[in-house]
C-alpha positions in Angstrom: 120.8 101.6 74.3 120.2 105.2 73.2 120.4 106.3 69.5 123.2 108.4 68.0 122.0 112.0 68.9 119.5 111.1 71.3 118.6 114.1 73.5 118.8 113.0 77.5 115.5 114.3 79.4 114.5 113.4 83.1 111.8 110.7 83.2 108.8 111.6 82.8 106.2 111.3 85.3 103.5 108.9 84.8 102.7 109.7 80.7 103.2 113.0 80.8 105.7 113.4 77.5 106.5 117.2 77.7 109.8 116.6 79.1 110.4 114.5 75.5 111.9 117.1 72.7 112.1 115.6 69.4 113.5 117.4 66.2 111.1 118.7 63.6 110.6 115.8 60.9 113.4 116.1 58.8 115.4 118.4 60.4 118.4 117.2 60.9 118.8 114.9 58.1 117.4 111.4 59.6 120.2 109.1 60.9 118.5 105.9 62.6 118.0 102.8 60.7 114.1 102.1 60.7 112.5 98.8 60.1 108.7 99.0 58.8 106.9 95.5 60.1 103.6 95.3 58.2 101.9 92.7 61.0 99.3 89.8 59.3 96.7 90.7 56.6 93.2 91.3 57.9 92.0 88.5 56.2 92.4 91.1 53.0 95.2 89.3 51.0 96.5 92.3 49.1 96.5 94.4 51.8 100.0 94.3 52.3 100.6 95.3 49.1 98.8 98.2 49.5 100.7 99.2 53.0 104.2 98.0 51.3 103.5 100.5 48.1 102.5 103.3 50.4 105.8 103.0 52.7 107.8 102.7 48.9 106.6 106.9 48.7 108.1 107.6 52.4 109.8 110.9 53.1 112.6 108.8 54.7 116.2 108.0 53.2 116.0 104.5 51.5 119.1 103.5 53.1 117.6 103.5 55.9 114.6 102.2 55.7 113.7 98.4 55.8 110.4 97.1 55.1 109.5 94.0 56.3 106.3 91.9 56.2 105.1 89.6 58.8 102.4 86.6 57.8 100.2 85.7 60.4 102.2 82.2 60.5 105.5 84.3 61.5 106.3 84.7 64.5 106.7 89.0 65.6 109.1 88.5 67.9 111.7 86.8 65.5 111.2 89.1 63.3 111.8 92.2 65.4 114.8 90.6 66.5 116.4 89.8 63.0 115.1 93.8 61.8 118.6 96.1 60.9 116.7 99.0 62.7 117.5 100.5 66.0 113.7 101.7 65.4 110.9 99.4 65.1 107.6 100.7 63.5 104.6 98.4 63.6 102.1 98.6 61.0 98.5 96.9 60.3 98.7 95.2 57.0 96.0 97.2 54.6 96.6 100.0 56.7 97.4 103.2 54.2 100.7 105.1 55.9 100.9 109.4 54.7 104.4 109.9 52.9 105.4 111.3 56.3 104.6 108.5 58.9 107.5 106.9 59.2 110.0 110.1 60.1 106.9 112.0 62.1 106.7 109.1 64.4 110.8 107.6 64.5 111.6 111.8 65.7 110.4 110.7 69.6 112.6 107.7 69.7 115.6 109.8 68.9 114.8 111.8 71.4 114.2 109.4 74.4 114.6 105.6 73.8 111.2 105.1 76.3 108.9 107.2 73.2 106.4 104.7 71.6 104.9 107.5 68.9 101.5 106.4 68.2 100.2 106.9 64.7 96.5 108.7 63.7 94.1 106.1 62.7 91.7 107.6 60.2 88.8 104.7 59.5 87.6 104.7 55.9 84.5 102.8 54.6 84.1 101.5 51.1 86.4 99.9 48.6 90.4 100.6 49.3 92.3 101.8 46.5 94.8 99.4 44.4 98.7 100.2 44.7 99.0 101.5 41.9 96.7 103.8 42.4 98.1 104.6 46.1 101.2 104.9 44.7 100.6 107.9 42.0 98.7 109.9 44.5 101.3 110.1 47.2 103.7 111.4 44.5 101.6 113.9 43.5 100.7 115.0 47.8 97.1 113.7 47.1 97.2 110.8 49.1 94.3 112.1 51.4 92.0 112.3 48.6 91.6 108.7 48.3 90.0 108.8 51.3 86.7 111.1 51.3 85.0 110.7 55.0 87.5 109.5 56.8 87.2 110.1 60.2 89.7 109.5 63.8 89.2 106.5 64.9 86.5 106.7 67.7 87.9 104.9 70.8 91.2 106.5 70.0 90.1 110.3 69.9 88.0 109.6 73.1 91.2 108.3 74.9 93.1 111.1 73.8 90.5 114.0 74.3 89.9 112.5 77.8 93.2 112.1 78.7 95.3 115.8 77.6 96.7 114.1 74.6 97.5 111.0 77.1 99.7 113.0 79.2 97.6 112.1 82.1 96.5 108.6 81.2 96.4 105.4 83.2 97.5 102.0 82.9 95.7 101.3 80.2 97.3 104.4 77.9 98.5 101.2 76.0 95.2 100.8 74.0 96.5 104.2 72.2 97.8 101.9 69.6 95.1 99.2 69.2 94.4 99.2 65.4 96.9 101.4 64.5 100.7 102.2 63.5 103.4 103.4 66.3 107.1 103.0 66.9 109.2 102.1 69.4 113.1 101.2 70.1 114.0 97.5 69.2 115.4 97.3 72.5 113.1 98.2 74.6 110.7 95.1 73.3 110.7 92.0 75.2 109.2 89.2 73.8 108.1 86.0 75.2 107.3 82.4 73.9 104.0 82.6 73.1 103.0 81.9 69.2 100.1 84.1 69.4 102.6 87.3 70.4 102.8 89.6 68.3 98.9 91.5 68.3 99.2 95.2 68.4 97.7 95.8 71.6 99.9 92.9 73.1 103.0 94.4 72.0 101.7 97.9 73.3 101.2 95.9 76.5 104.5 94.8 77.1 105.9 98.3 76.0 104.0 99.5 78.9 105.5 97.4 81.2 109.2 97.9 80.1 108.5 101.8 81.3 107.2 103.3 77.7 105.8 106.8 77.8 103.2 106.8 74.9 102.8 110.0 72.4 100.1 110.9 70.5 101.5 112.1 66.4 99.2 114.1 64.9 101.7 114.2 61.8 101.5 110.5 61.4 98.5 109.9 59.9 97.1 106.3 58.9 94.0 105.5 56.8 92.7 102.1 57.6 89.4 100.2 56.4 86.5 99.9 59.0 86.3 96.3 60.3 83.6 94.3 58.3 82.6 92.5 61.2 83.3 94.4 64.5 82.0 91.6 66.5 84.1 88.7 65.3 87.2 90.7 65.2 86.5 91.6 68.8 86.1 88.1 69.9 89.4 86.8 67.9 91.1 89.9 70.1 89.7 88.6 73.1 90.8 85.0 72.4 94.0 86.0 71.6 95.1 88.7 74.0 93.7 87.5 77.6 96.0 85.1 78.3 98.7 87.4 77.6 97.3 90.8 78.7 95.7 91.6 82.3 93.7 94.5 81.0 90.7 95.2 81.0 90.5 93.8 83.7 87.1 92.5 82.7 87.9 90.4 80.1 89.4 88.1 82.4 85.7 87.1 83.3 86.5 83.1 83.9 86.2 82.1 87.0 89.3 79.1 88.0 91.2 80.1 85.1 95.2 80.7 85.4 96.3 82.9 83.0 100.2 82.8 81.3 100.7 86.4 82.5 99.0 87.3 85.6 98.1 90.8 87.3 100.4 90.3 90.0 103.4 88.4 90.3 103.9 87.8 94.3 107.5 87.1 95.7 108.0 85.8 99.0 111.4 84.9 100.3 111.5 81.4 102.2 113.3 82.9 106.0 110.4 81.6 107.9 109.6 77.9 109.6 107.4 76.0 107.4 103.9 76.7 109.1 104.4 80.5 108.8 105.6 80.1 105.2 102.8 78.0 104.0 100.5 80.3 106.2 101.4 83.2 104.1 101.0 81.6 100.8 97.9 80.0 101.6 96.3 83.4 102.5 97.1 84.7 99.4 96.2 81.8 97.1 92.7 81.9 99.5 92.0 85.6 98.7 89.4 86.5 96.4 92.2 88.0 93.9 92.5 84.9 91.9 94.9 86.6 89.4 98.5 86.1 90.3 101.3 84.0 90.5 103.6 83.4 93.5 107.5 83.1 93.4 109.0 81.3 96.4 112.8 82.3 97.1 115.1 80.0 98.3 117.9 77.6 98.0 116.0 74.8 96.6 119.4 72.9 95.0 120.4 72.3 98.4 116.4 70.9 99.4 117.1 67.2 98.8 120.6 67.3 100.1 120.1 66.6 104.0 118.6 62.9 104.0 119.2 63.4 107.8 116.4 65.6 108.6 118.0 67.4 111.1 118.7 70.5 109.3 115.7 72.4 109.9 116.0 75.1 107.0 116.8 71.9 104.3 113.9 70.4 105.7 111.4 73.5 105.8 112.4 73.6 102.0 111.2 70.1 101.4 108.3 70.1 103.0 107.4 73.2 100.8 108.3 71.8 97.7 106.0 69.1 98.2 103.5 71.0 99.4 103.1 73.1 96.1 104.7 70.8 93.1 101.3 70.6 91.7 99.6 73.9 92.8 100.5 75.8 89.0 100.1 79.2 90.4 103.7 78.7 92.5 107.1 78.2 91.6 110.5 77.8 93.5 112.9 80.3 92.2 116.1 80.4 93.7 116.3 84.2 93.5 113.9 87.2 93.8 112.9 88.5 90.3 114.1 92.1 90.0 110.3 93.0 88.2 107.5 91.1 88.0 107.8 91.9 83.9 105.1 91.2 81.8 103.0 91.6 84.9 102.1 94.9 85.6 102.4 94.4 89.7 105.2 93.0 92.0 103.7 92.2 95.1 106.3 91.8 97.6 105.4 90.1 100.9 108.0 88.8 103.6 107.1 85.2 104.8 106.1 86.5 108.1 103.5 88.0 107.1 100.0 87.4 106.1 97.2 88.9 104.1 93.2 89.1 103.9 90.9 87.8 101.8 90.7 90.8 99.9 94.1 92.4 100.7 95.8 91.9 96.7 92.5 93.5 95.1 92.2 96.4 97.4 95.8 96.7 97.3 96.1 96.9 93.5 92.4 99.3 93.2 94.6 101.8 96.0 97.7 102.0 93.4 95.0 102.3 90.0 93.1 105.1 92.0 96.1 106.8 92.9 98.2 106.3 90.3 101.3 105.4 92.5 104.4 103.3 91.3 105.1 102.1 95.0 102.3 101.1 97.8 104.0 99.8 101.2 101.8 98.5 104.4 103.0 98.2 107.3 101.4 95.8 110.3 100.7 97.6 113.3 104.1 96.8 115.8 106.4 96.6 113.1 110.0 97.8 114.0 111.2 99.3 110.3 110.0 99.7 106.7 111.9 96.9 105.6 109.2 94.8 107.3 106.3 96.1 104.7 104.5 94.4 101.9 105.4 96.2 98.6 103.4 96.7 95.4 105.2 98.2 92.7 104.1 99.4 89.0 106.0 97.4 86.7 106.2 100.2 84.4 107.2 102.6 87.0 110.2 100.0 88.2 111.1 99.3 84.7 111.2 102.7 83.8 113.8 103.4 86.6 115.6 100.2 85.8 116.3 101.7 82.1 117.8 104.8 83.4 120.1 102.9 85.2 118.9 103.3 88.9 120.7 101.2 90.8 118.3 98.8 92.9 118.7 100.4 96.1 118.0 103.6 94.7 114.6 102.4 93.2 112.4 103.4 96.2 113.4 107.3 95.4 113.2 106.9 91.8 109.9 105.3 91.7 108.1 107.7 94.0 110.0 110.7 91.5 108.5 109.7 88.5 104.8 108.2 90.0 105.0 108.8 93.9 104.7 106.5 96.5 101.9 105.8 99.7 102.6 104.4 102.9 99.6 102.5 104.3 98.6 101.0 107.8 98.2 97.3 107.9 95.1 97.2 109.6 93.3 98.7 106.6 94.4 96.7 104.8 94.0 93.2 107.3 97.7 92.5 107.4 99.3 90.8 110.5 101.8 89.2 111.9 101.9 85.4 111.3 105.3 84.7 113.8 104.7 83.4 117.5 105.9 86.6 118.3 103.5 88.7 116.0 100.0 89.3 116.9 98.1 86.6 114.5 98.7 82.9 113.9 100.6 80.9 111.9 97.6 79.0 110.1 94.4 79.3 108.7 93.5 82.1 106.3 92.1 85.2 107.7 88.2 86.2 107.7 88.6 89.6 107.5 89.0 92.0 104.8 90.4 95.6 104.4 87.8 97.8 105.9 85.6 100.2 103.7 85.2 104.1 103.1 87.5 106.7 103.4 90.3 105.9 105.5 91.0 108.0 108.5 94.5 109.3 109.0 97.4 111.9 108.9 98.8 112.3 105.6 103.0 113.2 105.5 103.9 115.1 102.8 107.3 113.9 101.4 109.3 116.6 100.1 111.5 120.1 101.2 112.7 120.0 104.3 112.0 116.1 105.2 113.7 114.0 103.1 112.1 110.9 101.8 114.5 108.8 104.2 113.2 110.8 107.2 109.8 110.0 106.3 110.2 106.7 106.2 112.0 106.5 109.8 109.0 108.8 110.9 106.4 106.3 109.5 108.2 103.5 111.1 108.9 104.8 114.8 104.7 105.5 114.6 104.1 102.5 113.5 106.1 100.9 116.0 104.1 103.4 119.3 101.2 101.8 117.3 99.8 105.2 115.9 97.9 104.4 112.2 99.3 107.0 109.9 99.9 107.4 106.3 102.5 108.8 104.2 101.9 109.9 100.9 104.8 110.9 98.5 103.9 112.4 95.2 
């Protein structure tokens, strides 16, 4: 859905947001209904009066503005759902908004539904002021005055210094709007089930995912009350988010756990006998990437049809059903997901072949070094591309997704916004698990990806050879068994 007047720009690469061009604040006269959310209370009962009086004094037509607040018993998601806006904007409770927050950050999302305009935190120490209080000195423009000392938040202003003002940040450009206000289109949040939903970094998470390009708006400025106990708060944040956010990938320091959303969701369509199709998921549930979740496709209504046992496929289906009912990492879909939304990685792999021990994780380091949206492997021997594993960004995919690339267009449209790499297999210890292929159809494999810099040719996609002639080249090489790599930026 894009809002009335939204100004159509070409997807931005990676986070780079130059390509968005939002009106000044003001001008043109707002049109977008906004709804406020001031999230929970910080364990400071009247701070949400204190946020609630400041958005009263917003520069920003009262019809259409709605100011909602959100209790720590509600649930976000409802509430975001049941909002008039076409503009969400998420607020800490006790947080102190300037008269122009609201129509400095909602300006992106008129231009480009993907913006999520991220607020300036500055931290205050001491006693916050009463409403009142609030109220009479963003009337009179002094609203800063309250606020002596004030400084920019200090994980914030590293992230952006570091990063050009986030145009060049990572997958974690998300934590932009830990502890702070931003905005976002209603429709581009997707919620899920979980009660504890609704954190601001979570929600940030899941922005990511659904392709948002975070921007840094230094007009929207936020005063907000140093924690009183960093370390507690920090643990609640921990409790809370790991189960529902991958990153930092350190948090996720539990060894056996399975986590609600993992890193990488893995989809392997069932086209294989049984022993090459429990081959291939065993490798992967074997590797030392713990952290994902594997989606068998196939036509499982039909499984328990065949009580004759002579339908081989029927009965391959069975047998794989039993074999992983009680394994809660696997699940029998009956057709492929089109992301692997809320995790950030879609591993595709075809059931014929099989992985290494440390395949996923050196797989998933490649893409976060090189910032790619698509990473395809090929075993040595293989006829065409279609025969690759796949890992895709889920932000890159979804990005594409929301302009309305259709899904065999998604290769080009992916490697144009964050570029793509083509990969040997034996680099990466993939083989061929069929009779015909050149490993076996059981076990799990002993070696990993080798280490160092890899050796190879790189192809440059781009003027006179097309993207589609690359990839024939990159297959008929494979196929002679010469190890080369492609690399499409």
């Amino acid at each position: 859905m894009s809002l009335p007047g939204a100004v159509s720009a070409a997807p931005s690469p990676h986070n780079d947001w130059t390509l968005i061009a939002p009106v000044e604040p003001g001008h043109p006269a707002p049109t977008a209904q906004v709804s406020v959310l001031v999230v929970g209370d910080g364990g400071d009962p009247a701070g949400a009066a204190r946020t609630v009086a400041a958005l009263r004094q917003q520069r920003y037509p009262d019809r259409l503005l709605q100011i909602v607040t959100v209790t720590a018993d509600s649930d976000f998601a409802d509430q975001v759902g049941a909002a008039k806006g076409e503009i969400i904007v998420r607020i800490p409770a006790g947080a102190v908004p300037a008269p122009d927050l609201v129509s400095a950050l909602t300006r992106w999302q008129q231009a480009s539904p993907a913006a999520v305009s991220v607020a300036v935190p500055m931290i205050f120490s001491g006693r916050a002021p009463d409403p009142d209080v609030i109220v009479a000195h963003a009337s009179a423009g002094t609203l800063g005055q309250l606020f002596p000392g004030s400084t920019v938040e200090p994980g914030l202003a590293r992230l952006i210094d570091t990063t050009h003002q986030l145009r060049t940040a990572d997958h974690l450009v998300f934590l932009a709007a830990a502890g702070t206000g931003y905005a976002f289109q209603r429709d581009r949040y997707q919620a899920g089930s979980d009660r504890f939903q609704g954190a601001d970094v979570e929600v940030a998470y899941r922005l990511a995912q659904a392709g948002a390009v975070f921007v840094p708006e230094p007009a929207a400025t936020l005063w907000t009350a140093a924690p009183a106990d960093s370390v507690t708060a920090g643990e609640r944040a921990d409790a809370e988010l790991t189960d529902l956010v991958p990153f930092p990938r350190e948090r996720r320091n539990r060894p056996g756990r399975v986590w609600q959303v993992p890193l990488v969701t893995v989809v392997i369509p069932v086209d294989q006998p049984y022993q090459v199709v429990r081959s291939c998921v065993d490798r992967l549930l074997g590797g030392d990437e713990r952290d994902l979740h594997v989606a068998l496709v196939g036509d499982w209504a039909v499984a328990g049809t065949d009580s004759s046992g002579t339908d081989s496929s029927r009965a391959d289906l069975r047998l794989l059903a039993a074999e992983y009912r009680s394994e809660p990492r696997v699940r029998m879909v009956s057709s492929a997901p089109v992301t692997a939304f809320p995790a950030p990685y879609l591993l595709r792999v075809p059931a014929r072949l099989g992985v290494g021990p440390r395949t996923v994780r050196s797989l998933v380091e490649a893409m976060e070094k090189w910032r790619c949206g698509l990473l395809r492997v090929l075993p040595a021997g293989a006829g065409a591309p279609t025969h690759a594993v796949e890992l895709w960004s889920t932000a890159a995919r979804s990005r594409a997704l929301h302009a309305g690339t259709a899904d065999g267009a998604l290769v080009e449209a992916v490697a144009a916004s964050h570029g793509q790499r083509w990969e040997t297999g034996s680099e990466y210890d993939v083989v061929d698990l069929t009779p015909a292929g050149s490993g076996a159809a059981g076990g799990s494999a002993t070696a990993g990806p080798r280490g160092g810099r890899r050796a190879g040719q790189t192809v440059t996609v781009g003027g006179a050879r097309s993207l589609g002639r690359a990839t024939v080249f990159v297959a008929r090489k494979y196929a002679r068994g010469v190890r080369r790599r492609l690399v499409s930026r």
